[in-house]
C-alpha positions as CSV (number, residue, x, y, z in Angstrom):
1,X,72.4,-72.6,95.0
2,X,69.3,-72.6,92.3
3,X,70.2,-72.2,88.2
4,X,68.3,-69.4,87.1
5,X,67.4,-70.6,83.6
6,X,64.9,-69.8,80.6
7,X,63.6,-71.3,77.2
8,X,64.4,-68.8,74.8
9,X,61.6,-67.8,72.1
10,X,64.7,-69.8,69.5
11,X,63.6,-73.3,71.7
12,X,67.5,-73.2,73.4
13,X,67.8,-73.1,76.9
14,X,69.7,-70.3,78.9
15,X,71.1,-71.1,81.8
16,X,73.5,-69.0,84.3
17,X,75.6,-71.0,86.4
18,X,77.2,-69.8,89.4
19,X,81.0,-70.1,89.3
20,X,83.9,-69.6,92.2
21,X,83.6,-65.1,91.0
22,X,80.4,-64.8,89.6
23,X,78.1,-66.0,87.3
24,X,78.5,-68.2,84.0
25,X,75.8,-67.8,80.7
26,X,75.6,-71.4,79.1
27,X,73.2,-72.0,76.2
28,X,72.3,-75.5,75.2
29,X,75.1,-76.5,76.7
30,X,77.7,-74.0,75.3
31,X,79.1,-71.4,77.7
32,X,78.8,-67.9,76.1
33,X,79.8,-65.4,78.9
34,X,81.0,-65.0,82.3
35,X,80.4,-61.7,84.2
36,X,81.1,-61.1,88.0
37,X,78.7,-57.7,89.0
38,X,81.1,-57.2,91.7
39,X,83.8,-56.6,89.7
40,X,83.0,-55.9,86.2
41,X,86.6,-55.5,85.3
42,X,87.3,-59.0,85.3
43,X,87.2,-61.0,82.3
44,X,87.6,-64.4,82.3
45,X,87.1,-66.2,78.5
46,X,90.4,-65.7,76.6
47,X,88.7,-63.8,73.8
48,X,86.6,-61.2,75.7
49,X,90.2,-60.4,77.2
50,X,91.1,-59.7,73.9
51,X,88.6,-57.4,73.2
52,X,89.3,-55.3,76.4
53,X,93.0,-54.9,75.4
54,X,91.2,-52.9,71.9
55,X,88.9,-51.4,74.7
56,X,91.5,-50.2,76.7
57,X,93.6,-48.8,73.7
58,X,91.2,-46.4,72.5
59,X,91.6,-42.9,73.1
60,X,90.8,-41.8,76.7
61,X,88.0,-40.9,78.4
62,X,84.1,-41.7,77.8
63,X,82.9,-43.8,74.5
64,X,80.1,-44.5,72.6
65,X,79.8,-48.1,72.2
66,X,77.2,-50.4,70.0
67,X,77.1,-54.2,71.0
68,X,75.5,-56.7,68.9
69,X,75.2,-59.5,71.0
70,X,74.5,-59.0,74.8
71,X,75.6,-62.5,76.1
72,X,75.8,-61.6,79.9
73,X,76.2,-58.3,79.1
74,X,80.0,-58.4,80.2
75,X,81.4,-55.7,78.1
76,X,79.2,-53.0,78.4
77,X,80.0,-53.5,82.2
78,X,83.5,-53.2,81.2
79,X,83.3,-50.1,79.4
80,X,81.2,-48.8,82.2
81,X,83.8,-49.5,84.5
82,X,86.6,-48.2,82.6
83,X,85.2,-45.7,80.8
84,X,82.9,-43.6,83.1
85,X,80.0,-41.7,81.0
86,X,80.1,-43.9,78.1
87,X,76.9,-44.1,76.6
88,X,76.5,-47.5,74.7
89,X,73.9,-49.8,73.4
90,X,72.7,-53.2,72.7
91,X,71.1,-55.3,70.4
92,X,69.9,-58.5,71.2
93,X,67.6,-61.1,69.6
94,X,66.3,-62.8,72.9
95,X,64.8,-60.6,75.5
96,X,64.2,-63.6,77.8
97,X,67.6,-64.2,77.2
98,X,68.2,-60.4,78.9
99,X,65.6,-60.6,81.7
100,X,67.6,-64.2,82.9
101,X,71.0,-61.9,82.9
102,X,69.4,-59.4,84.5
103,X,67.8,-61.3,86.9
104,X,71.6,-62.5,88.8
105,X,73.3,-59.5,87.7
106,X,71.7,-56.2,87.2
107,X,73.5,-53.8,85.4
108,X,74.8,-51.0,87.8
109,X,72.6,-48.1,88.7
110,X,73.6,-45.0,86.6
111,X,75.1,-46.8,83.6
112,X,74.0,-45.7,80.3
113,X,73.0,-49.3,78.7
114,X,70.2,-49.3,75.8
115,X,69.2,-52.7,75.2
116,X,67.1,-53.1,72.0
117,X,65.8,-56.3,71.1
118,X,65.5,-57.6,67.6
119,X,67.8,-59.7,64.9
120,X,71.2,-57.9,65.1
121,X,71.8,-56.9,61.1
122,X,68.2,-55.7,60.7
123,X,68.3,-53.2,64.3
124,X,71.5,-51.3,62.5
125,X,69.3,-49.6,60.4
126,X,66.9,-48.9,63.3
127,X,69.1,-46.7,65.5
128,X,69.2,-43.5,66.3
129,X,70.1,-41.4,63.1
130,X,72.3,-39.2,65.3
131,X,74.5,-42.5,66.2
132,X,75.5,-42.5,62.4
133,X,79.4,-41.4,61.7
134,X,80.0,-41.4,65.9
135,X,80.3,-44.7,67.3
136,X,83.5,-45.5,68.8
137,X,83.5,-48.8,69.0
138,X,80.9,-51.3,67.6
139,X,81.4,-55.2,69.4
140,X,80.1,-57.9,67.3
141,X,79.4,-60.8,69.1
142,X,76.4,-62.9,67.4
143,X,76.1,-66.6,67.8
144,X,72.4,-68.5,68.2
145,X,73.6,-71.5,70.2
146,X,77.0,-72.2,69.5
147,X,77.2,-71.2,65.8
148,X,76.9,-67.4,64.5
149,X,74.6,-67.0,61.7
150,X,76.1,-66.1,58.3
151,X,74.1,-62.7,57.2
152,X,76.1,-61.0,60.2
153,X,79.7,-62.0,58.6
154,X,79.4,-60.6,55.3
155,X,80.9,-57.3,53.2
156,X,77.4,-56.6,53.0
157,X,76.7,-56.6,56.6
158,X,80.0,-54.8,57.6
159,X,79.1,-52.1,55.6
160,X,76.5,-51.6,57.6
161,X,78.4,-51.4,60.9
162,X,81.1,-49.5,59.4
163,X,78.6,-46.7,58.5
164,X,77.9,-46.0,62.2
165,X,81.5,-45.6,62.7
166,X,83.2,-41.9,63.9
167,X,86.5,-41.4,61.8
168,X,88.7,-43.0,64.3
169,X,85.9,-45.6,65.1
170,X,86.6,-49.9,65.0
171,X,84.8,-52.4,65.0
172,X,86.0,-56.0,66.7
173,X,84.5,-59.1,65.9
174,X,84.5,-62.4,68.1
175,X,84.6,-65.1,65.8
176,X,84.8,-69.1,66.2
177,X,86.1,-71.3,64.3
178,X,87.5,-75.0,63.7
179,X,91.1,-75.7,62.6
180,X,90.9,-74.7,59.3
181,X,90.3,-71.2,59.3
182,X,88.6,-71.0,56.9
183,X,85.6,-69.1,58.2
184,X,87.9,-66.7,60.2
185,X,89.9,-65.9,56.7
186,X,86.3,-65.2,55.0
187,X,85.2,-62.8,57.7
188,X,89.0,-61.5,57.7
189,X,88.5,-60.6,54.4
190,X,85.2,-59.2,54.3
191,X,86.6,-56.9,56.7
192,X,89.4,-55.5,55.1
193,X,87.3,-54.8,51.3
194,X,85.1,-52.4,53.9
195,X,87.7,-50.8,56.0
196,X,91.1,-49.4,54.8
197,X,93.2,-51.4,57.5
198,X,92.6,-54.9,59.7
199,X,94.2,-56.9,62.2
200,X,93.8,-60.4,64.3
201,X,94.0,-61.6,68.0
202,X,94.5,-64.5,68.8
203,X,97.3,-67.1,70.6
204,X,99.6,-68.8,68.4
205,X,97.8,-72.0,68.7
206,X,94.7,-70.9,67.3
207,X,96.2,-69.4,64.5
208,X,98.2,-72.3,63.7
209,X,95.2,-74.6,63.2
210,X,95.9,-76.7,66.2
211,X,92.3,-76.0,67.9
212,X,88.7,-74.9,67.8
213,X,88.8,-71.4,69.3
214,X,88.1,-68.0,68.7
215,X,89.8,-65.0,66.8
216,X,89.6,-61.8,67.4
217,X,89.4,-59.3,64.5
218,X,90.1,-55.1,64.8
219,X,88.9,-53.1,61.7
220,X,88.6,-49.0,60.7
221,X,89.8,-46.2,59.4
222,X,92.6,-46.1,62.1
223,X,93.6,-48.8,63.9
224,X,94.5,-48.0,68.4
225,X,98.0,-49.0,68.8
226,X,98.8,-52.4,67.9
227,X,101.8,-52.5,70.1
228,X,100.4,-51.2,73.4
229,X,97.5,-54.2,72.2
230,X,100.2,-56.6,71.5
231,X,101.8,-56.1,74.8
232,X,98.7,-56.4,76.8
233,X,98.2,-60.1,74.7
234,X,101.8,-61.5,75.4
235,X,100.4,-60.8,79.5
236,X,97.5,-62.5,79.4
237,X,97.5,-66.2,81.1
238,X,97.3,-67.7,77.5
239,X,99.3,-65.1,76.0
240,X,98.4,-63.9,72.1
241,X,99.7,-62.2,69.4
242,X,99.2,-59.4,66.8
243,X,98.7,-60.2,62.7
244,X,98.3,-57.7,60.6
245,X,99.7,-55.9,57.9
246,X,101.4,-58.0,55.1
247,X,101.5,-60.9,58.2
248,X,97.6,-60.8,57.9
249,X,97.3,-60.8,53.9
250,X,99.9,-63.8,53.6
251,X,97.3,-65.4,56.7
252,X,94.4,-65.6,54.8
253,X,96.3,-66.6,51.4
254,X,93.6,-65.1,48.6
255,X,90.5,-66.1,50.7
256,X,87.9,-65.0,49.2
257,X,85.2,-62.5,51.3
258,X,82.3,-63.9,52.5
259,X,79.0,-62.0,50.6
260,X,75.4,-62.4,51.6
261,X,75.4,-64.6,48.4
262,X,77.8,-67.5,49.6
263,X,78.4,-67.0,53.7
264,X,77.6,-70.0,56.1
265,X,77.3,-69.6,59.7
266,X,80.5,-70.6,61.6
267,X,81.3,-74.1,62.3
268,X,79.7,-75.7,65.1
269,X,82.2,-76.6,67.7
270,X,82.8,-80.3,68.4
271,X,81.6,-83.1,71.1
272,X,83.8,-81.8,74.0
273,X,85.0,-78.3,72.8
274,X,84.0,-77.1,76.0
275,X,84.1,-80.2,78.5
């Protein structure tokens, strides 16, 4: 079978690979997203797991939904699936990027997706007024390669998002990071001077320095029940955890928020991260 692949406008190449259920998005070399249109509640990578447990959590019935970051445009499949009538959109920096996506795996007939296409930070500003104060649930999911750029990690930034937010509204944020930490704590941080509470997702491992991987961060108002979340983690095949609360504060040990003045993009992920 043929890789549908394109040159992005960025000079990185998009390519998605058919796997054993559907289809994997790999960029210069990094995979980014798998999606099966057959069966759009299936989610493979550990972390987009993690987000559908906070998906799954929220109050029932239909959402609104903002995603910044389409990658194969996995979740906004998921919330379709789950959450029949949810009206959601997308921002994304690559339309060719789209068009290859959409190309293998159309989104389904009758789903309310809006994908707008532009640099994910400056788009906010650019949505419909009426969004403001009633988004449920705004995904941030950024990266340009394998790295995700520092102006959408910042206080400044999530102030932003968190204005689009309803009252009982979150925001979850993918992000990648080496053994340190370091760049998690920052974002961590940043998160909790703009929202009154915060909390991470992640498997032990991860959080213990012992590998490049991802965390998973919840912010709002109100955070969905982190026990029903908690639950769902400990039965995933790499099974997570909760932080939060004083757990999370004595986690990121007085790291200091990351500010449009002082942010770096993530660290880029080793020679055989993903091989």
């Amino acid at each position: 079978m043929s890789t549908p692949s394109r040159r992005l406008s960025s000079g990185l190449h998009a390519e998605m690979r058919y796997a054993s259920s559907g289809w994997q998005l790999v960029v210069d070399g990094t995979p980014q997203s798998h999606v099966d249109p057959e069966q759009p509640q299936l989610l493979m990578y550990e972390y987009v797991q993690q987000i559908g447990h906070v998906v799954d959590a929220l109050p029932a019935g239909p959402i609104t939904a903002v995603h910044l970051g389409a990658g194969a445009l996995t979740l906004p499949r998921y919330v379709d699936a789950t959450r029949p009538g949810s009206r959601q959109q997308v921002i994304e920096l690559e339309p060719l990027l789209v068009e290859l996506v959409r190309e293998v795996a159309p989104l389904p007939r009758g789903a309310s997706v809006r994908v707008r296409y532009g640099d994910a930070r400056e788009q906010l500003s650019r949505l419909p007024a009426g969004l403001r104060g009633t988004v449920d649930l705004v995904i941030v999911d950024v990266f340009s390669g394998a790295q995700t750029p520092a102006h959408v990690t910042t206080v400044e930034f999530h102030a932003l998002v968190r204005d689009l937010l309803a009252p009982t509204g979150v925001v979850v944020v993918n992000i990648a990071d080496d053994r340190t930490l370091a760049f998690a704590k920052r974002q961590l941080a940043a998160l909790l001077e703009v929202h009154e509470d915060a909390a991470a997702l992640a498997d032990p491992g991860m959080l213990k320095g012992r590998r490049f991987g991802n965390v998973v961060a919840v912010a709002g108002r109100e955070l969905p029940d982190l026990d029903d979340i908690g639950r769902a983690l400990r039965r995933d095949p790499l099974p997570g955890k909760v932080v939060a609360g004083a757990e999370l504060r004595r986690f990121l040990g007085g790291a200091s928020p990351a500010r449009d003045a002082d942010a770096t993009p993530s660290p880029a992920p080793g020679r055989g991260v993903f091989g």
